[in-house]
C-alpha positions in Angstrom: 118.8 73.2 116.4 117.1 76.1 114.8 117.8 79.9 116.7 114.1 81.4 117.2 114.8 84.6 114.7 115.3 82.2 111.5 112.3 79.2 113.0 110.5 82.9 113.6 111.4 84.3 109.7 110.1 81.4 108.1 106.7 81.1 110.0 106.3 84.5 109.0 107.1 83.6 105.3 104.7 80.6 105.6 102.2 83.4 107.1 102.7 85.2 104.0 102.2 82.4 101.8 98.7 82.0 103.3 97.4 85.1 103.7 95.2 84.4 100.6 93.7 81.8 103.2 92.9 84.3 106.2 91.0 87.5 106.0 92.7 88.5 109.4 96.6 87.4 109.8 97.7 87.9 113.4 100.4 90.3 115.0 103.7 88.5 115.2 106.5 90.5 117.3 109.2 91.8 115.7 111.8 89.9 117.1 115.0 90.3 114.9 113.8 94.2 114.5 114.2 94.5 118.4 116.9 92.5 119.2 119.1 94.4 116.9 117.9 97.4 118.4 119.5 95.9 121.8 123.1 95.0 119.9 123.2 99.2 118.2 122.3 100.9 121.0 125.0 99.0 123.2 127.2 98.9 120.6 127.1 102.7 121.1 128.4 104.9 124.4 125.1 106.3 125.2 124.1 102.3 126.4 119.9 104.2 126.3 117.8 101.5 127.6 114.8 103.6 127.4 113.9 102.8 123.3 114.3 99.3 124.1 111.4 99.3 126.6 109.4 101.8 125.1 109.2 99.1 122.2 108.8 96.1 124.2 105.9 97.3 125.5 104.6 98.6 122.8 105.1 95.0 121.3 103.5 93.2 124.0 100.3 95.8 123.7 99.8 94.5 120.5 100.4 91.2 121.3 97.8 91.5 124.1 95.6 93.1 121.6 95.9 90.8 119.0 94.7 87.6 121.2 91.6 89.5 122.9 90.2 90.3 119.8 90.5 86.8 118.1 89.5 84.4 120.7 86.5 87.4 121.4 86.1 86.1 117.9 86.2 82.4 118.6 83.7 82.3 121.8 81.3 85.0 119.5 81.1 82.5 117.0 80.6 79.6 118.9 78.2 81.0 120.9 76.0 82.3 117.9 75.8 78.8 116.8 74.2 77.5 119.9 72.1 80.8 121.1 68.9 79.0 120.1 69.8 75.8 122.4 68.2 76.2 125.8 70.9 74.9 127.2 73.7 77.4 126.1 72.0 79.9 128.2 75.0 81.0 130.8 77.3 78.1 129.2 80.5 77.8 130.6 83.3 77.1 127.6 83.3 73.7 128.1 79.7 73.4 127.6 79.2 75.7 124.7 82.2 73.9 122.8 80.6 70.5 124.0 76.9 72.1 122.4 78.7 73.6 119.2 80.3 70.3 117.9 77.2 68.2 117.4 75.4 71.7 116.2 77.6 72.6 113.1 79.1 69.1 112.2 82.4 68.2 111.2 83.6 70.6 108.8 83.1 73.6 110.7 84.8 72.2 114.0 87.8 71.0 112.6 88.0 74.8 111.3 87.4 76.1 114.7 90.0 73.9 115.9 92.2 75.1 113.2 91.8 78.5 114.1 92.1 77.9 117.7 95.6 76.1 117.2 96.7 78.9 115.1 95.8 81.4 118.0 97.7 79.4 120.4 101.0 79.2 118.1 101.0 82.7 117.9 100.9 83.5 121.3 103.2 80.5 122.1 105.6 82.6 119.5 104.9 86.1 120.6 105.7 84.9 124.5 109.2 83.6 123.5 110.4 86.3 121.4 109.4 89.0 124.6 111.0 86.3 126.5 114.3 86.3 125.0 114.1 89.6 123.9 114.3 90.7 127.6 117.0 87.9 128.3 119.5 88.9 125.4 118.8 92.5 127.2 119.9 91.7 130.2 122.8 89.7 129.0 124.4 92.8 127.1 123.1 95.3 129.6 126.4 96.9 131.3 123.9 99.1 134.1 122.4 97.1 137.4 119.3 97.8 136.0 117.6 94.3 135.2 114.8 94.1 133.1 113.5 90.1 134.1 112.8 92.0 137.0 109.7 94.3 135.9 108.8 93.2 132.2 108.6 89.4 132.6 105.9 89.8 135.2 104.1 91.8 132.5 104.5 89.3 130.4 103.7 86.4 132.5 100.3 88.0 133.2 99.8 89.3 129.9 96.4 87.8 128.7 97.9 85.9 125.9 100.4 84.0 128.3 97.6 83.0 130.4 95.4 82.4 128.0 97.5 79.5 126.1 96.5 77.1 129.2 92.7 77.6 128.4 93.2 77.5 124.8 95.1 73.8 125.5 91.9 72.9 127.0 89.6 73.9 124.2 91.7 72.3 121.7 91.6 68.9 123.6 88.0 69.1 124.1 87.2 69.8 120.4 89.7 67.0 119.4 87.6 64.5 121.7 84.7 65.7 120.6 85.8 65.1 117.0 87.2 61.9 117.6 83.4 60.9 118.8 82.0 62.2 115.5 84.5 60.3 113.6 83.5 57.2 115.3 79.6 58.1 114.6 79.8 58.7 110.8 80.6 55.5 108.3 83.7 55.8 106.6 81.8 54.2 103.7 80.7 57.4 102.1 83.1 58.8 100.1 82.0 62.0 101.2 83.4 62.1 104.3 86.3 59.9 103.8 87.3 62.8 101.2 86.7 65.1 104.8 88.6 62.8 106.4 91.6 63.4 103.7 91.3 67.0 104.2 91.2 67.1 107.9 94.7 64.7 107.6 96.4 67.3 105.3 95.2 70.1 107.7 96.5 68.6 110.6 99.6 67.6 109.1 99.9 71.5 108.0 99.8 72.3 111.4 100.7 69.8 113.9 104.1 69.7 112.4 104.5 73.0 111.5 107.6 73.4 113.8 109.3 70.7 112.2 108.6 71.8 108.5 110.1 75.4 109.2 112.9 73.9 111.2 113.9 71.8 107.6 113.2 74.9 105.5 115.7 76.9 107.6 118.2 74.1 107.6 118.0 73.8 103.8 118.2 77.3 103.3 121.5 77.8 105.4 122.9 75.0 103.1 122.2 77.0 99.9 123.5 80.0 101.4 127.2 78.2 102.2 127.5 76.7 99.1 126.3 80.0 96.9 129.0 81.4 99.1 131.0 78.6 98.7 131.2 78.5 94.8 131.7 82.2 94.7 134.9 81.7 96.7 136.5 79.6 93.8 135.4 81.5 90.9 137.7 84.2 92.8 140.1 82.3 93.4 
């Protein structure tokens, strides 16, 4: 099994390798930063709790921040597609997404649901690092003070942690509504199945995204042991 801070450095590096891709990259807590914030300071005598939280919260601002602004994004977009559709008039989500599908086509959904997926991996991410950020405090804390006691209710009803449930929805409903498209078309243009080869690699790209960085870790912990390996006997 991979620990989060390496499966968490090499999204970040596959982030980086696709910025080129996206005009907007989004906000990704800095989990190693802070949790060895929480080994110094109680490494020390002073055991100060009070940087710690300071920068959790600041972290979870941004996080908060980060997911307002792009689903505001998302549901702008979707609904400036449809705005000359009687019927989008007071739309709730379901209904707009339902109205935006058949409007754009293909291409343009699968990109929504892209970017819709890629919102809820973030915030799936950013959840988990507060999460454990606040457990490995806790863990080394040597005062009665807890901190699962007053930050993970922040975080729990931060919007981004609520959020992922209607984002799960979203992404179902766009899939369906794909699928029915799919179903429509003939696959005996070679137009679309080209789309169709694209919209495979995408999903492969992101579906198993956990998996990939999970291998890349792995491989690169082997490297590392037998660089360190090999330098071992040329000492010796």
């Amino acid at each position: 099994m991979v620990k989060f801070g390496r499966h968490l450095q090499f999204f970040l590096e596959n982030e980086e390798q696709g910025k080129e891709c996206s005009s907007s990259p989004h906000y990704i807590v800095p989990y190693t930063e802070l949790r060895d914030n929480i080994i110094y300071n109680y490494a020390s005598s002073s055991h100060d709790s009070q940087p710690f939280e300071i920068a959790w919260r600041k972290a979870l601002q941004f996080a908060s921040e980060d997911f307002r602004e792009s689903i505001t994004s998302c549901w702008s977009t979707i609904f400036e597609a449809i705005r000359n559709i009687p019927n989008a008039r007071g739309a709730t989500l379901e209904a707009a997404l339902r109205l935006f599908t058949p409007t754009v086509g293909i291409t343009e959904s699968r990109d929504l649901l892209v970017f819709l997926k890629k919102i809820h991996r973030t915030a799936s991410l950013n959840s988990e690092a507060l999460r454990k950020l606040v457990k490995k405090f806790d863990k080394r804390g040597q005062t009665s003070k807890s901190f699962s006691t007053f930050l993970l209710p922040e975080l729990y009803t931060s919007n981004f942690s609520i959020g992922m449930q209607s984002l799960d929805v979203a992404i179902n409903i766009l899939r369906e509504l794909l699928d029915d498209l799919d179903e429509y078309h003939s696959d005996s243009t070679v137009e679309y199945k080209e789309e169709k080869k694209i919209t495979a690699r995408r999903k492969m790209s992101f579906d198993n995204e956990e998996t990939m960085i999970g291998r890349r870790a792995n491989e690169m912990l082997w490297l590392r042991e037998t660089v360190f390996t090999i330098q071992k006997v040329e000492v010796t």
